[in-house]
N, C-alpha and C positions, 0 to 999 in steps of 0.2 A: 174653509177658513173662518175662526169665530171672529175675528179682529179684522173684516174685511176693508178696507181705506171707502174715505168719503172720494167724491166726486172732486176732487181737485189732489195736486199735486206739486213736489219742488222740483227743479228745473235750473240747468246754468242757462240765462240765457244774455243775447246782448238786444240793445236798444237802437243803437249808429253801430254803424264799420269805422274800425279802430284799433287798436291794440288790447293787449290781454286784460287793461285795465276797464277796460268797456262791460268785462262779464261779469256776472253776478247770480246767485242763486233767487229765484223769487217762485210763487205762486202760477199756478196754471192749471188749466180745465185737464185733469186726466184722460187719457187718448180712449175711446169708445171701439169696444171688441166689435170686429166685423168677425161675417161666414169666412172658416177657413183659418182666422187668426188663433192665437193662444197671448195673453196678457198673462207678462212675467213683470214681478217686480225685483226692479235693480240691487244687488252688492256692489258692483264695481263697473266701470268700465276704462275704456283704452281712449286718449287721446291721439290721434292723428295730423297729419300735415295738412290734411286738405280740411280737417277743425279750426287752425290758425289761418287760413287762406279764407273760409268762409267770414271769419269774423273781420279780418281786415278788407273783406269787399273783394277780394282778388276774385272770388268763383260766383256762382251765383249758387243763391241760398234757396232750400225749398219753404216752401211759403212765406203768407207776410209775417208772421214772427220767428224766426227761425231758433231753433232748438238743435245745438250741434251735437255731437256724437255720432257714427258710422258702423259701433259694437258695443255691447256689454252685455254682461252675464249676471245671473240672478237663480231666482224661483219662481217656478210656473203657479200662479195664484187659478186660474180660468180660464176656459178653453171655450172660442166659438161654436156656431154652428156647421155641422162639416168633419168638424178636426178628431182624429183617431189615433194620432200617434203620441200624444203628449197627456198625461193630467195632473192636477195641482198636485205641489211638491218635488217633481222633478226639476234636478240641478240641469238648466241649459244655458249654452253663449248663443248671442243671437247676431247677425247681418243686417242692418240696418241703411236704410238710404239719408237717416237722419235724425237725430232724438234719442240719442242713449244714454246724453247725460243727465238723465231724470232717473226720480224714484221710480215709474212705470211706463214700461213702451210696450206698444202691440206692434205684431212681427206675424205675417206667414208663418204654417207652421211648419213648410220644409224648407224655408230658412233658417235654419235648427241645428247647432250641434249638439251631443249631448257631453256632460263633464264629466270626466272618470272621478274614480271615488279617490283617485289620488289627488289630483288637481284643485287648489285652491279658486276661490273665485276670481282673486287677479289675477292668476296665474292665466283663464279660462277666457277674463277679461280681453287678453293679451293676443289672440287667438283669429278669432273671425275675419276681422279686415287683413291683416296683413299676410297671415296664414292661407285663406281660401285666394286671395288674391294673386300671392306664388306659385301658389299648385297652378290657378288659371293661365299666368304668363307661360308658364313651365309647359304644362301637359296639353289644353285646350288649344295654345296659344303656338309655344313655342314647338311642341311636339321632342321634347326631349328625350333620345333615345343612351340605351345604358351604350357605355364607352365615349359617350360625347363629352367634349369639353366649353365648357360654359364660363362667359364672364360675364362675372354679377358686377356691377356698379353700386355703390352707397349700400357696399356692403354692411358697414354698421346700424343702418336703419333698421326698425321692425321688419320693414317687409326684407331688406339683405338677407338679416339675418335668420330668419323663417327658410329664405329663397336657398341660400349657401347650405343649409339641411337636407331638405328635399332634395337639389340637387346629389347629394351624396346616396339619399334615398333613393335615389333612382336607380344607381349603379353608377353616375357621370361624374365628374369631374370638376368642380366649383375652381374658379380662377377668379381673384376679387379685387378691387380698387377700393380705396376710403381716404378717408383723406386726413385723417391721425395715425398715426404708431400703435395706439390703444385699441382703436379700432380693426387692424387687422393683424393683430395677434386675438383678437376676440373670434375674428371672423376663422383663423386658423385654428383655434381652438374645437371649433365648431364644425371641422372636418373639410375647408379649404382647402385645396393642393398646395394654390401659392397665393400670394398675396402681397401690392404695393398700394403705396403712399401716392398718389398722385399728386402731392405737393411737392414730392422732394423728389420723385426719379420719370422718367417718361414711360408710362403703362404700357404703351405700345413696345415700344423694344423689348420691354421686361416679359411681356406676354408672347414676341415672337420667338423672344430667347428660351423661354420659358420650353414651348409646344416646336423647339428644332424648326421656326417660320415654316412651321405649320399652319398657324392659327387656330380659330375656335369656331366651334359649328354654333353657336347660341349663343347671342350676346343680349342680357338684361338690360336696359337704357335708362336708366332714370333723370339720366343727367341733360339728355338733349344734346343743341348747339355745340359746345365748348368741348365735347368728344366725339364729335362725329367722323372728322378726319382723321382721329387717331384710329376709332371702330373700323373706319373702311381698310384698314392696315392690317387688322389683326383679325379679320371676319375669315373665314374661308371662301372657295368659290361653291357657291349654291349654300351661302350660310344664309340663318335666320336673326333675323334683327329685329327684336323686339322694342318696340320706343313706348313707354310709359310712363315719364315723369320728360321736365323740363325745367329742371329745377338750376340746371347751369346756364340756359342761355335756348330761346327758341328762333332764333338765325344760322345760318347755315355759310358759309363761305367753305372758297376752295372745288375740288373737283372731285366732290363728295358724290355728285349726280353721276358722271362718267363711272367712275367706280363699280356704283352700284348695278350699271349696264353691262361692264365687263365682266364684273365677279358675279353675278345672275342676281345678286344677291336680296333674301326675300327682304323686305322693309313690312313689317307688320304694327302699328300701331292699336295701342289697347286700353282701355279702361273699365273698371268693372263698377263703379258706381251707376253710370250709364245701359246697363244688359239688363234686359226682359228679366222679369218675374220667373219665367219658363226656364230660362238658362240658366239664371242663377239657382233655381232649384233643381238639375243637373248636374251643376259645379257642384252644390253643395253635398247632395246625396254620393257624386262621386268621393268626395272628400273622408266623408263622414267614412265612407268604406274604406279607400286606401291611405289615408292619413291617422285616421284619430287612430285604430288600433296600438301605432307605434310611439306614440307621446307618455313618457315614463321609461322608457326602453332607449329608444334611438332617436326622440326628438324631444326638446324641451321649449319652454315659454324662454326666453330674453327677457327680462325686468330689469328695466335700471331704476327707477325708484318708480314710489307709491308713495302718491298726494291725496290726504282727507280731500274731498270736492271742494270744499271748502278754500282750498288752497289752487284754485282753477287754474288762477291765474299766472300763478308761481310756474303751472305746469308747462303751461302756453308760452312763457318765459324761455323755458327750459328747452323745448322743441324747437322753438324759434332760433336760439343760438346754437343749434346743431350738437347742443354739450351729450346729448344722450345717445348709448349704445344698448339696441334693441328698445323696447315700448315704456311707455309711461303710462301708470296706470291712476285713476281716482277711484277712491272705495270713499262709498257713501255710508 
């Protein structure tokens, strides 16, 4: 590259824990290629819920200044020492534990997807966290087998709406909750069997009525507390219950425990921002095989809008009031 960047860089970052008004673009020391990395410089990336929870203090932040973002996509400028898979100019999205809303982040290099020559940079942006993280609840996690039936939760999310694909992808059966009208005619669109409102009818009936009270071998969680007595209703005996979000309520009442004794049923809790370097580059190389092939085909990105960075805060806004279905994207 003849135009190679100086030694510093732009960056969203905040200063206190606060609201979206706290972020701002500024100045900062460009991140230093170690062995093994590849430095891509950013197009775009994906804002996230655990991006507004980092800046309001809710999680705890990696280092003392922290720099949010979890994915974005770009072009490979340089490659460490070590690295054999990647070199400048290739279009990749990257997995990040933090730092993607900058001009330049360094990343492992089988941290790595690569972007088909169809896919946009948002589109690409859109991708890594919410994407690798479904297949993980799904296949690592949940063990999803074809004919099974699955209830996804917050299905209009990024990560639902990734999840309610896959699931189809598998051969199984996506069964989804949201909590607008908008959202799960999205989420049916997207190849849902069935799908309610959990504001206006009770999921649980809907889904025993649904599956002949049968119930469902694989229940997604994002919601925590405030469904968990309904989940133990609708779980099957020796079903898998994945818990990864808490975004309804992280208390438990009722005879949620007993339940879970009688009906075997597994309780698996997970998170992928917290997994080894080593697993994540498993997850990812799995992916990379059995997902990306199908994206233009059988799977696509969710975009509900795209903010200049510029507009950070607008985004952070937006995510925050639940208004959006599938990802938000910032192109720098």
């Amino acid at each position: 590259m003849n135009n190679f960047p100086m030694a510093t860089m732009r960056a969203v970052q905040f200063d206190k824990c606060g609201g979206p008004e706290e972020l701002y673009i500024g100045e900062i020391p460009r991140p230093e290629l170690g062995a093994g990395e590849i430095l891509v410089k950013v197009f775009a990336c994906s804002v996230n819920r655990y991006d507004t929870q980092q800046v309001d203090g809710s999680r705890k932040t990696h280092g003392c200044k922290p720099i949010i973002g979890l994915d974005a996509a770009g072009e490979v400028v340089k490659v460490g020492k070590e690295c054999s898979k990647w070199k400048p100019g290739d279009r990749v999205a990257v997995l990040l534990k933090a730092g993607g809303c900058a001009e330049y982040v360094t990343v492992i290099e089988d941290h790595v997807i690569p972007i088909p020559s169809h896919m946009t940079m948002e589109e690409a942006a859109s991708i890594p966290e919410s994407w690798i993280a479904a297949y993980q609840l799904l296949h690592f996690v949940g063990h999803v087998k074809e004919g099974n039936k699955v209830l996804v939760h917050a299905a209009g999310s990024g990560l639902g709406t990734a999840a309610v694909q896959l699931v189809r992808l598998a051969g199984a059966e996506a069964i989804i909750t949201a909590g607008t009208e908008a959202k799960v005619a999205v989420a049916l669109n997207l190849g849902a069997v069935a799908g309610f409102n959990y504001k206006k009818v009770d999921f649980a009936e809907k889904v025993l009525e649904y599956t002949e009270n049968v119930g469902v071998d694989v229940i997604l969680d994002f919601v925590g507390g405030s469904f968990w007595n309904k989940n133990v209703r609708v779980i099957k005996v020796d079903g898998t219950w994945v818990v990864c979000g808490v975004l309804g309520d992280e208390k438990v009442e009722g005879t949620v425990v007993s339940n879970i004794l009688w009906k075997r049923i597994h309780v698996v809790g997970s998170t992928l921002l917290s997994r080894s370097n080593d697993y994540k580059s498993k997850l990812i190389g799995a992916f990379n095989e059995n997902v990306m092939p199908h994206f233009g085909v059988e799977l696509k990105p969710v975009i509900f809008k795209v903010f200049p960075w510029e507009n950070v805060g607008d985004a952070h806004r937006m995510i925050r009031a639940n208004q959006n279905i599938g990802k938000i994207v910032l192109r720098l």
